[in-house]
C-alpha positions, 0 to 999 in steps of 0.5 A, a space after each residue: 500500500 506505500 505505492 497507494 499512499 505515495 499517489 495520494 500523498 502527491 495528488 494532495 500536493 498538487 490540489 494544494 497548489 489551489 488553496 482557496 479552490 474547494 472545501 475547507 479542511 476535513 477536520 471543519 468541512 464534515 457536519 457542515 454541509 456536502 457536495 454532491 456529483 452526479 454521474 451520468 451518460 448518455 447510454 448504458 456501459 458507458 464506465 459510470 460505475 467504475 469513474 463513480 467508485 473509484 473517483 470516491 476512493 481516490 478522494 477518500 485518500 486525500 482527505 474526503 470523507 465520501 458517500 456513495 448512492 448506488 442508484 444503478 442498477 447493471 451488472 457492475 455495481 459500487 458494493 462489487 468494487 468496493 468488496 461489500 455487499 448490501 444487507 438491507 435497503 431503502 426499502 428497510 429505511 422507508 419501512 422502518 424496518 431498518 435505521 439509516 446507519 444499517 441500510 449503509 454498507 461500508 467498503 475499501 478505505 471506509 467509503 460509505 454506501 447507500 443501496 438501491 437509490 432507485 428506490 428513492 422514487 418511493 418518496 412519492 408514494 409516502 405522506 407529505 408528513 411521511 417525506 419531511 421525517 425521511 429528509 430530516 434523517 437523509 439529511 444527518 449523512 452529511 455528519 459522515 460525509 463531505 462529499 457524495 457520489 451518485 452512481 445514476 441509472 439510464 436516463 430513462 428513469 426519473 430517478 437518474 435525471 432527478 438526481 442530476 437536476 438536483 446535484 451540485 455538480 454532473 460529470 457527463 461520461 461520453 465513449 469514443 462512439 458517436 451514439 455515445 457522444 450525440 446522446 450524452 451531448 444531448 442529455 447535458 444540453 437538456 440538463 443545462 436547459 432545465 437548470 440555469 445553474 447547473 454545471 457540468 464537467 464533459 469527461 472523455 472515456 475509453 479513448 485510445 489517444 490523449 490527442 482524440 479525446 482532446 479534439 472531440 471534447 474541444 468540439 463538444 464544449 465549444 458547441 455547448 458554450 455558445 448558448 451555455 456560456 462556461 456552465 459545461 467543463 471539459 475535466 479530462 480522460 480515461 484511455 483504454 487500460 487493460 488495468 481497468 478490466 483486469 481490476 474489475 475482473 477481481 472485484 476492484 478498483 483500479 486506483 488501488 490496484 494499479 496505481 501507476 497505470 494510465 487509467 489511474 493517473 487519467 483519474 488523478 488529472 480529472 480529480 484535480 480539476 474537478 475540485 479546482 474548477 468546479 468544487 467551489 468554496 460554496 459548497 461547504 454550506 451547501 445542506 444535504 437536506 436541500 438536496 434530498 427536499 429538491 430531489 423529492 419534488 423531482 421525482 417524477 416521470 421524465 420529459 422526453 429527451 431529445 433524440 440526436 438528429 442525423 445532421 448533429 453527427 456532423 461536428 464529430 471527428 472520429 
């Protein structure tokens, strides 16, 4: 684990160059409020997971402490990579079969899980009274946790576009190939409409070239910034990396497993500018109970997204 902590050790001097970027100390930030990142994509398989789980390890390792809600509900999933698997769920919460603290599953360097966020959708079927006593104990995690991750489903379900509204920030994740590309770019424009305030970082995954994912991500934020000013950031890449599968393949994540290989020091770059560009000072009295508030009135069917045309394939460079 010296190669681990070594890593970490180095991604906290270089976010240290920053000081005023960002939360406070730990030791202050936890108690006070926390941020919340949504990961989205436009289609399925598309490395959300494993970005989600392993962006929260490595924030964990520098000083974080890190929530993660496992709203997806694929093959893949947090627990797996995290080496544990969920004994209850937020259907115990909502029952009162179960208290929050042992619906939460607790996995590699102590980042906490919240099972089945999909779940979360039964809040409209409970009492208004019923609802505001939830939020309040939702709302307590933000004494364990600074930050939280959201590993969000398809974009079909109410819950993944209700969990994006409502986040601090969104980190899109496109894949070289253009249907990847046209419905993710199609899900953050329609996400930038819905909310004048959200922002979202563009992340690049899978590419085989640092020079290509620089290309296609110029091209898709200069499209975006001309109606959405600079509400959309491209953060960077994750190249294709057999660590990567070969990791998942053992049920882990490959920041601890391989952290000298390319996928891991993509992961570093992104990290870093994600809390120098858009994990701002505000976030630190950012309350969780707003959050799970505006994620209950969300939730709701979704509007229909809008479905790439054929002419819009014509800014990709392949």
């Amino acid at each position: 684990m010296n190669v681990v902590q070594d890593q970490a050790a180095g991604l906290r001097r270089l976010i240290a160059v920053h000081p005023r970027c960002g939360f406070s100390d730990t030791a202050t930030s936890v108690g006070r409020g926390a941020w919340v990142i949504s990961v989205v994509s436009g289609v399925p398989e598309s490395g959300k997971t494993t970005l989600a789980t392993n962006l929260a390890v490595l924030l964990s390792q520098t000083g974080r402490h890190v929530m993660l809600i496992d709203s997806n509900r694929g093959a893949l999933s947090c627990h797996r990579l995290l080496g544990t698997e969920p004994r209850y769920s937020l259907a115990d919460l909502f029952a009162d079969r179960r208290g929050l603290q042992e619906i939460l599953s607790i996995g590699a360097v102590g980042i906490r899980v919240l099972p089945e966020g999909g779940r979360v959708l039964a809040f409209k079927r409970l009492s208004a009274s019923r609802q505001r006593h939830l939020i309040e104990r939702l709302s307590t995690l933000e004494q364990v946790a600074d930050v939280v991750i959201i590993d969000t489903g398809n974009t079909e379900s109410a819950d993944t576009l209700a969990y994006a509204l409502c986040s601090d920030t969104v980190l899109a994740i496109a894949l070289p190939q253009q249907e990847s590309l046209l419905r993710t770019y199609s899900l953050v424009k329609w996400l930038l409409l819905q909310r004048p305030d959200l922002h979202v970082g563009w992340v690049m995954n899978r590419y085989a070239s640092l020079e290509q994912a620089k290309r296609v991500a110029k091209q898709v934020v200069r499209l975006l910034h001309q109606q959405f000013a600079d509400r959309v950031q491209w953060l960077g890449s994750l190249p294709e990396d057999p660590n990567v599968d070969a990791a998942t393949e053992q049920n882990a994540c490959f920041w601890l497993c391989c952290p000298h290989s390319m996928a891991a020091k993509g992961l570093s770059t992104l990290a870093a500018e994600l809390r120098i560009r858009m994990m701002t000072p505000s976030g630190a009295s950012r309350r969780l109970y707003t959050f799970w508030e505006k994620l209950s009135e969300h939730l709701r069917p979704p509007a229909l997204l809008p479905t790439p045309r054929e002419e819009d394939s014509t800014w990709l460079v392949a």
